[in-house]
N, CA, C and O atoms as a GROMACS GRO file, in nm:
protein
  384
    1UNK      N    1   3.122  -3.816   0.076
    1UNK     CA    2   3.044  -3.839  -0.043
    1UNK      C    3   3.056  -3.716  -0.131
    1UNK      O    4   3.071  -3.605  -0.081
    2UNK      N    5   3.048  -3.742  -0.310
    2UNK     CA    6   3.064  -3.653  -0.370
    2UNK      C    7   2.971  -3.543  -0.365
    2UNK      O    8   2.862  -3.586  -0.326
    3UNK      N    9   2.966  -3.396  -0.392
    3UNK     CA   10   2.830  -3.352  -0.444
    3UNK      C   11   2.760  -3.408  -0.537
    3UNK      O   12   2.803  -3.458  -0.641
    4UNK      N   13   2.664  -3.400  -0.506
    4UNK     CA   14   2.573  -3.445  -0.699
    4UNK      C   15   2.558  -3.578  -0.685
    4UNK      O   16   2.489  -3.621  -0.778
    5UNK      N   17   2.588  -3.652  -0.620
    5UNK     CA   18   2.620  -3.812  -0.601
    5UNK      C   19   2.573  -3.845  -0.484
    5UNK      O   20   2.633  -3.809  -0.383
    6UNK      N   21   2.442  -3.930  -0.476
    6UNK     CA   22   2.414  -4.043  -0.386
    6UNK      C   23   2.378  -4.134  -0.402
    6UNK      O   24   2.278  -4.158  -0.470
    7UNK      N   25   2.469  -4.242  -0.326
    7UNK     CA   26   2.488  -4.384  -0.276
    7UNK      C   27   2.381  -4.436  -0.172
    7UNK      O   28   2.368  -4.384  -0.061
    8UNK      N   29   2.311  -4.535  -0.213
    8UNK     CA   30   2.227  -4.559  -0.070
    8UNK      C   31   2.244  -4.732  -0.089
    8UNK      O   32   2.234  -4.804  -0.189
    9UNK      N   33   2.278  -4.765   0.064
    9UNK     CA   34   2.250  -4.924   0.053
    9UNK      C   35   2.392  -4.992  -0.022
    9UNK      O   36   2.482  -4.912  -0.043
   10UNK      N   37   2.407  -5.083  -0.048
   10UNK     CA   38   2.510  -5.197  -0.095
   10UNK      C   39   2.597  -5.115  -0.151
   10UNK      O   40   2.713  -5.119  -0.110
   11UNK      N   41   2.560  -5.023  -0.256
   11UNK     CA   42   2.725  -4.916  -0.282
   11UNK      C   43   2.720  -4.775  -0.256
   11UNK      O   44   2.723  -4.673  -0.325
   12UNK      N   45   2.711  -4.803  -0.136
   12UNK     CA   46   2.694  -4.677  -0.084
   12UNK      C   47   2.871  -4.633  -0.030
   12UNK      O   48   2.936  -4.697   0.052
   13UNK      N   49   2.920  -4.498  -0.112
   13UNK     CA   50   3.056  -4.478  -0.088
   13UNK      C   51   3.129  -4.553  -0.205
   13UNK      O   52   3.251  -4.539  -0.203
   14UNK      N   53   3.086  -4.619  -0.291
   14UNK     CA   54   3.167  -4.654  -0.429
   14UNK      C   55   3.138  -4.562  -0.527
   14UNK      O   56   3.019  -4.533  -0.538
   15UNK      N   57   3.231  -4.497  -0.615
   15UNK     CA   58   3.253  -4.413  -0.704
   15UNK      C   59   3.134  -4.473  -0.827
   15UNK      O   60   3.056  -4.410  -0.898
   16UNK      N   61   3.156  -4.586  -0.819
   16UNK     CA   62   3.060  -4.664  -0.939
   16UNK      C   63   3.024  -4.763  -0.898
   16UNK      O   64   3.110  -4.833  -0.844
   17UNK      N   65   2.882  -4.816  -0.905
   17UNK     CA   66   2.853  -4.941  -0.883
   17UNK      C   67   2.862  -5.026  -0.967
   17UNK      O   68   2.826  -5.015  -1.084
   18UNK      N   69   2.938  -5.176  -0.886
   18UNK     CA   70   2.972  -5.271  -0.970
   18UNK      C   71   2.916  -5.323  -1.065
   18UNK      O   72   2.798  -5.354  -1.048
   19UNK      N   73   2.980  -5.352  -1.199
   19UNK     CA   74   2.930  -5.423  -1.281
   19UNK      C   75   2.925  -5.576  -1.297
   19UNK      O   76   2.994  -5.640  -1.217
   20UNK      N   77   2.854  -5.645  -1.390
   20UNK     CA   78   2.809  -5.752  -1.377
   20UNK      C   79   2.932  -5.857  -1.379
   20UNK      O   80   2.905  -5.976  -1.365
   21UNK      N   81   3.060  -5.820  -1.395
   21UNK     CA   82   3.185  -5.858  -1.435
   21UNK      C   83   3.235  -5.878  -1.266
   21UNK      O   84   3.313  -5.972  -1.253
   22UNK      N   85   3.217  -5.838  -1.198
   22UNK     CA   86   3.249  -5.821  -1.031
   22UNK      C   87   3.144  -5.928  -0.963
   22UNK      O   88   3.185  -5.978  -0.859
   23UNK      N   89   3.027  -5.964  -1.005
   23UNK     CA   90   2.957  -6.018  -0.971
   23UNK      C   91   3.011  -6.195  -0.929
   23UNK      O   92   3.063  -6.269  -1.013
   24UNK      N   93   2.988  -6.231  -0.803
   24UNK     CA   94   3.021  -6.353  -0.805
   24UNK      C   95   2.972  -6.445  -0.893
   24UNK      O   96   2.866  -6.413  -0.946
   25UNK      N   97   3.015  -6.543  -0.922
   25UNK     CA   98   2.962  -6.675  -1.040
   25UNK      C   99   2.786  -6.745  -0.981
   25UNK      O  100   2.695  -6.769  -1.060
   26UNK      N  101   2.777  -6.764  -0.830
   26UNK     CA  102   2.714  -6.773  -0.793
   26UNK      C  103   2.565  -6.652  -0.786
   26UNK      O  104   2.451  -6.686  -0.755
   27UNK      N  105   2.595  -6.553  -0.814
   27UNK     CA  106   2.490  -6.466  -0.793
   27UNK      C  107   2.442  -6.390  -0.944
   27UNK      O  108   2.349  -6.311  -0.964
   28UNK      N  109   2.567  -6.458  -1.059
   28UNK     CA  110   2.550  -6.393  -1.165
   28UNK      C  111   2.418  -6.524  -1.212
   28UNK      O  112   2.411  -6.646  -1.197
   29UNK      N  113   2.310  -6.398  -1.286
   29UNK     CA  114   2.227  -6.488  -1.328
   29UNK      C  115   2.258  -6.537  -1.459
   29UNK      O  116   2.181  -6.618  -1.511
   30UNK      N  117   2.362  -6.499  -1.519
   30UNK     CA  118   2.406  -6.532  -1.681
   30UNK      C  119   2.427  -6.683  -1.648
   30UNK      O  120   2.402  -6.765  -1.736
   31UNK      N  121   2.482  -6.736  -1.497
   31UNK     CA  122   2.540  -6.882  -1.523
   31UNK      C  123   2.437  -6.971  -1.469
   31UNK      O  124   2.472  -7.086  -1.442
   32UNK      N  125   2.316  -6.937  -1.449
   32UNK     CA  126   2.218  -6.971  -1.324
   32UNK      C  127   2.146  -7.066  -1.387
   32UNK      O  128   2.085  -7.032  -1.489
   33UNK      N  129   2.137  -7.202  -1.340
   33UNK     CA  130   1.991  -7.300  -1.384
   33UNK      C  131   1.849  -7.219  -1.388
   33UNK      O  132   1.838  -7.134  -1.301
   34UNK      N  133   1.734  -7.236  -1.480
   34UNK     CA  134   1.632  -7.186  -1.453
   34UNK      C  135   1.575  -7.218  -1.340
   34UNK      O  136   1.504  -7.127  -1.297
   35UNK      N  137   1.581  -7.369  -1.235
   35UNK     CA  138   1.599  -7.411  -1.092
   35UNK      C  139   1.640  -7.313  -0.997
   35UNK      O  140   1.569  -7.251  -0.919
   36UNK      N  141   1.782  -7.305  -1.016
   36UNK     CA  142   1.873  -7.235  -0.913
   36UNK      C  143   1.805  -7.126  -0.880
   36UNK      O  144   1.886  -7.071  -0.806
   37UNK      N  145   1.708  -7.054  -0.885
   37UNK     CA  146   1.647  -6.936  -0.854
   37UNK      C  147   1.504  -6.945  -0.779
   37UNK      O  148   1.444  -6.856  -0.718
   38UNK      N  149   1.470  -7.077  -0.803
   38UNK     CA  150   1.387  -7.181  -0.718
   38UNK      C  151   1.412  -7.152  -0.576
   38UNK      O  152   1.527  -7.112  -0.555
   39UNK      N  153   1.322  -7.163  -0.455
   39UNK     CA  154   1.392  -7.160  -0.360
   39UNK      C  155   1.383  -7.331  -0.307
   39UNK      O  156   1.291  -7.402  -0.348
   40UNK      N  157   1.469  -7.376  -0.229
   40UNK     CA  158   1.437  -7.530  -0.188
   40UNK      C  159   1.378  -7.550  -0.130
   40UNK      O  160   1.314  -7.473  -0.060
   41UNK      N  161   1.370  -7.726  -0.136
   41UNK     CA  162   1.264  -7.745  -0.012
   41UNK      C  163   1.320  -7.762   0.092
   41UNK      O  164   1.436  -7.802   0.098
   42UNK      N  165   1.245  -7.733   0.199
   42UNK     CA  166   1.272  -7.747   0.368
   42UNK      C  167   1.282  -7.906   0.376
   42UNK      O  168   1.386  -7.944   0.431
   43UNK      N  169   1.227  -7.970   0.347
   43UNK     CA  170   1.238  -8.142   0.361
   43UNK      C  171   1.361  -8.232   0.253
   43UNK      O  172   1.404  -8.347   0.267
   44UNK      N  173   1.388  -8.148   0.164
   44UNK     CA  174   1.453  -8.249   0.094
   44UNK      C  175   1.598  -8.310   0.185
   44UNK      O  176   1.684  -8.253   0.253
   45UNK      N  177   1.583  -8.401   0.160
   45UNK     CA  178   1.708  -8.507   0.248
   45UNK      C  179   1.840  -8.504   0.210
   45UNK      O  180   1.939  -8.520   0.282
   46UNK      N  181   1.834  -8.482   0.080
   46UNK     CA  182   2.012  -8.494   0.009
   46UNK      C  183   2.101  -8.398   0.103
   46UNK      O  184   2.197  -8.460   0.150
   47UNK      N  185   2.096  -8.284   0.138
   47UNK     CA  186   2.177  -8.228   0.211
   47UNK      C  187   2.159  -8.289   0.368
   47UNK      O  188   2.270  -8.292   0.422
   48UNK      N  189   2.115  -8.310   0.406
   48UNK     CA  190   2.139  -8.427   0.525
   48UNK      C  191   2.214  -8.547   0.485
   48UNK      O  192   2.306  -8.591   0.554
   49UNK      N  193   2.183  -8.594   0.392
   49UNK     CA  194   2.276  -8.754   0.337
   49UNK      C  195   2.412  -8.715   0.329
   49UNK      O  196   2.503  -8.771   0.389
   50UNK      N  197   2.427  -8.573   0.218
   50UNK     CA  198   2.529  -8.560   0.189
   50UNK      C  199   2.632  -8.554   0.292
   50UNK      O  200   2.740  -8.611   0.279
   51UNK      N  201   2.593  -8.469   0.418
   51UNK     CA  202   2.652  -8.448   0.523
   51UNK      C  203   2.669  -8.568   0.620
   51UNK      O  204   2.769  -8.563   0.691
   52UNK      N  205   2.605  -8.654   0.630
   52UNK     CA  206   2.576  -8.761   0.754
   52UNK      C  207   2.775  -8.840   0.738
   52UNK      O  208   2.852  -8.848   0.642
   53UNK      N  209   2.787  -8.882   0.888
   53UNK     CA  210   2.905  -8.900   0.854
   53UNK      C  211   2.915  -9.070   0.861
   53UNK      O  212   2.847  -9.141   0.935
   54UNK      N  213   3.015  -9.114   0.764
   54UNK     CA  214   2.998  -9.248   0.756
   54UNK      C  215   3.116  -9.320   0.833
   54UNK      O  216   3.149  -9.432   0.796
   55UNK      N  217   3.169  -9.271   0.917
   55UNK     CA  218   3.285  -9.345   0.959
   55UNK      C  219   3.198  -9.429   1.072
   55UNK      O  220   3.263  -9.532   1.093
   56UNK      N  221   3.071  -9.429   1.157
   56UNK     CA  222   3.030  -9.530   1.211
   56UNK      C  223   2.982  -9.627   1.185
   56UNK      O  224   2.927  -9.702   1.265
   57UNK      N  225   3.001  -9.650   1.014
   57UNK     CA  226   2.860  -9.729   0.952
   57UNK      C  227   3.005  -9.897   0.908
   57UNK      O  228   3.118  -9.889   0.859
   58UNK      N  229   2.937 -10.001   0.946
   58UNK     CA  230   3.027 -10.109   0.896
   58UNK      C  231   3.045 -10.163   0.756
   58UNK      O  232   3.000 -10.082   0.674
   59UNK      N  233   3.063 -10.204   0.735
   59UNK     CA  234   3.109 -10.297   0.589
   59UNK      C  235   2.975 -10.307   0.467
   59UNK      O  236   2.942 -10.262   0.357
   60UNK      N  237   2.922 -10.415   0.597
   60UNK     CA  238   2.718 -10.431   0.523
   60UNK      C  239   2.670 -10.278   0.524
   60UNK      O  240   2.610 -10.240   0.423
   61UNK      N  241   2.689 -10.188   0.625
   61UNK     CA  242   2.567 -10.133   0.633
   61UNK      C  243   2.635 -10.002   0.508
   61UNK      O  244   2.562  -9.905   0.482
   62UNK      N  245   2.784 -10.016   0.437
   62UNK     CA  246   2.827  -9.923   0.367
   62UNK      C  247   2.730  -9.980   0.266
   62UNK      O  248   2.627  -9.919   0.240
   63UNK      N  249   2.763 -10.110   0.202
   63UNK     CA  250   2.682 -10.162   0.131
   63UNK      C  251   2.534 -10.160   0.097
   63UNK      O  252   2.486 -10.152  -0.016
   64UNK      N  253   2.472 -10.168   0.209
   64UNK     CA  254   2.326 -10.099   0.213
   64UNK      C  255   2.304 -10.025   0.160
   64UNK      O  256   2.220 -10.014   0.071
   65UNK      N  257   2.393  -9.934   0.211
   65UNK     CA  258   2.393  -9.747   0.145
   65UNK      C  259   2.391  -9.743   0.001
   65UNK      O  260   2.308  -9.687  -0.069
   66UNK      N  261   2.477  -9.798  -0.029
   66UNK     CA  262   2.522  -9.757  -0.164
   66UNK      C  263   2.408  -9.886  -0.275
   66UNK      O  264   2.376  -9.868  -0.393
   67UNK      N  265   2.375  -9.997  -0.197
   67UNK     CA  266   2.284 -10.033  -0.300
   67UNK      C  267   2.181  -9.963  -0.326
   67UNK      O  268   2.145  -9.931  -0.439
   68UNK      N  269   2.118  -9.930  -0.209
   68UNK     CA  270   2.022  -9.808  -0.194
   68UNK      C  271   2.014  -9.656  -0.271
   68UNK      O  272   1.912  -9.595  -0.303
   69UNK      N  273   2.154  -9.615  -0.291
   69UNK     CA  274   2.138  -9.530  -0.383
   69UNK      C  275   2.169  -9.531  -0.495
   69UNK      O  276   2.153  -9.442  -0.578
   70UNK      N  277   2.233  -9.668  -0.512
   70UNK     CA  278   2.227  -9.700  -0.682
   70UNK      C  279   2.089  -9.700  -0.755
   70UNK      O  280   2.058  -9.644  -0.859
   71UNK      N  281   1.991  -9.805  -0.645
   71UNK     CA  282   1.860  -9.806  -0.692
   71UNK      C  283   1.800  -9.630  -0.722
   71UNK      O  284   1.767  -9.582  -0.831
   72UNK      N  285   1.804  -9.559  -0.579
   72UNK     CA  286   1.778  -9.384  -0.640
   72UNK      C  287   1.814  -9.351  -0.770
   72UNK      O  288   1.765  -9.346  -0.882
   73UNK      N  289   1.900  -9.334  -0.722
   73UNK     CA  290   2.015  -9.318  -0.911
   73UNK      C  291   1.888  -9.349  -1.030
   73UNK      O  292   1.819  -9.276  -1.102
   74UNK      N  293   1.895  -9.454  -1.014
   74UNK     CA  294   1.846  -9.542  -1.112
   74UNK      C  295   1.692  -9.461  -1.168
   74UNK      O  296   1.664  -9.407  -1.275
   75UNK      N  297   1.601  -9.488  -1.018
   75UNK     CA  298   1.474  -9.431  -1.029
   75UNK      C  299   1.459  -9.227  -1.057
   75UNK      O  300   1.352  -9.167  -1.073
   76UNK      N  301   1.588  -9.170  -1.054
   76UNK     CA  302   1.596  -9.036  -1.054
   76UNK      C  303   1.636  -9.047  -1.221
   76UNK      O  304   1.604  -8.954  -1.293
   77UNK      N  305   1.718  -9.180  -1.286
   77UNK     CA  306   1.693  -9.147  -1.466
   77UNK      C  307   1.591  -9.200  -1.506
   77UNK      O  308   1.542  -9.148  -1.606
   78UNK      N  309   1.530  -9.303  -1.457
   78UNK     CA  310   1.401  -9.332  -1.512
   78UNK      C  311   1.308  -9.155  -1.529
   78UNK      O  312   1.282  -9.089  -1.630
   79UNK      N  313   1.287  -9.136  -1.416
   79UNK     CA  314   1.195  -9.001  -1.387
   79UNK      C  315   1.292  -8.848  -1.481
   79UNK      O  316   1.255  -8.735  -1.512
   80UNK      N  317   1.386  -8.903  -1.494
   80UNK     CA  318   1.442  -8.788  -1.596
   80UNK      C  319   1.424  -8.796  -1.767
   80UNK      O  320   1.392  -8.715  -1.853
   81UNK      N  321   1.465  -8.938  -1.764
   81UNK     CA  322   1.412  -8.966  -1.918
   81UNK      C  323   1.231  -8.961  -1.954
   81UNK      O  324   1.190  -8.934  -2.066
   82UNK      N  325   1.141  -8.991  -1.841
   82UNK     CA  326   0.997  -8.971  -1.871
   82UNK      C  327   0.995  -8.818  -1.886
   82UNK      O  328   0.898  -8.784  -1.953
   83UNK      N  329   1.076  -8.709  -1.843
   83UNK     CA  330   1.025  -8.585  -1.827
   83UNK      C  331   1.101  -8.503  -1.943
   83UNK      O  332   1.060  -8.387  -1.953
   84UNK      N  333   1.215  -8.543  -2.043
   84UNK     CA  334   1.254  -8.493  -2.110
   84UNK      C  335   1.172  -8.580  -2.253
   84UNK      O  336   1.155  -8.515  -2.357
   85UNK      N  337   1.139  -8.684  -2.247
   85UNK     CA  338   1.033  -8.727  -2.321
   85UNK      C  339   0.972  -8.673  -2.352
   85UNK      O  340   0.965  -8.641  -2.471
   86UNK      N  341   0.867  -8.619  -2.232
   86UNK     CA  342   0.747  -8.538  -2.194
   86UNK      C  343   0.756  -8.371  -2.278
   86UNK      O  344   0.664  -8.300  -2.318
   87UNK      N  345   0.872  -8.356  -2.282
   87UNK     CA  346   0.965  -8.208  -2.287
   87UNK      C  347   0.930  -8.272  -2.438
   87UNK      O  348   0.816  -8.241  -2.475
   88UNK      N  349   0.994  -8.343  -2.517
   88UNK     CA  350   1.029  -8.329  -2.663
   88UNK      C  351   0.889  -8.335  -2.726
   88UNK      O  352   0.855  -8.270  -2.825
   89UNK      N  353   0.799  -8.432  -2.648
   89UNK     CA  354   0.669  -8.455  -2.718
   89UNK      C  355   0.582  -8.298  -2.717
   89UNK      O  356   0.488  -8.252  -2.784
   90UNK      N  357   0.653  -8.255  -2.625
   90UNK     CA  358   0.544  -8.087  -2.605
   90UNK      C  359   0.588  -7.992  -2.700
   90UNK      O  360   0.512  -7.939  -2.780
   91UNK      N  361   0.759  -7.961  -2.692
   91UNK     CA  362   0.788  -7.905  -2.830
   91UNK      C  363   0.761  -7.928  -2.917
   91UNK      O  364   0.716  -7.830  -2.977
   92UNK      N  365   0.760  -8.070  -3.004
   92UNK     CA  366   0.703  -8.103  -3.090
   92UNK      C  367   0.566  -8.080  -3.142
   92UNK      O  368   0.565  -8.073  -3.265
   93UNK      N  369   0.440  -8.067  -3.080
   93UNK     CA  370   0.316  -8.038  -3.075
   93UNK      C  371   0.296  -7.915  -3.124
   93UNK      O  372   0.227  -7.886  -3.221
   94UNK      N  373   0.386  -7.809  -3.024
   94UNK     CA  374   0.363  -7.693  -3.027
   94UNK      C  375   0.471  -7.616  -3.141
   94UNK      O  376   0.487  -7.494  -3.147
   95UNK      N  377   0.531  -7.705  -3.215
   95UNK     CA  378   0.598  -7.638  -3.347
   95UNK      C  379   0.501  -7.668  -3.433
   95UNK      O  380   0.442  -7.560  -3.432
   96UNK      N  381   0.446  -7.730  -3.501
   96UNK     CA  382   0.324  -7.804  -3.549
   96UNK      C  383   0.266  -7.669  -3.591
   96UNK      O  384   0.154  -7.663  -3.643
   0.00000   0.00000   0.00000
């Protein structure tokens, strides 16, 4: 280590610590949903669905599946269009 110079922790032994340009895409907050910083939930299912494997499932029961999440689909834009609704009617108020 240099004189005059201490490093402690993550760049510890780098001449300069990295700039935001080095930063993975994932950890840079410039690209980040206001969400993504959210932490998740322990229960949500999609990452189980996503993963579950379908090569045991037959013909009907692919079918099942997928009517089933067409209907989701469906009920996840209903609940998106009430909440950006919700969103325009509040801006609106509060420009006023």
């Amino acid at each position: 280590m240099q004189s005059g110079t201490q490093r402690f922790g993550l760049f510890e032994g780098l001449a300069t610590a990295p700039t935001l340009d080095f930063v993975p895409r994932a950890f840079d907050l410039r690209h980040m949903d206001a969400d993504d910083s959210l932490p998740r939930r322990s229960n949500d299912p999609l990452p189980l669905l996503i993963a579950q494997d379908l090569a045991p499932l037959s013909v009907e029961e692919c079918e099942a599946r997928i009517a089933a999440l067409e209907a989701e689909v469906a009920r996840t834009r209903t609940h998106l269009q009430r909440a950006v609704n919700h969103r325009a009617t509040a801006d609106a108020l509060f420009r006023q």
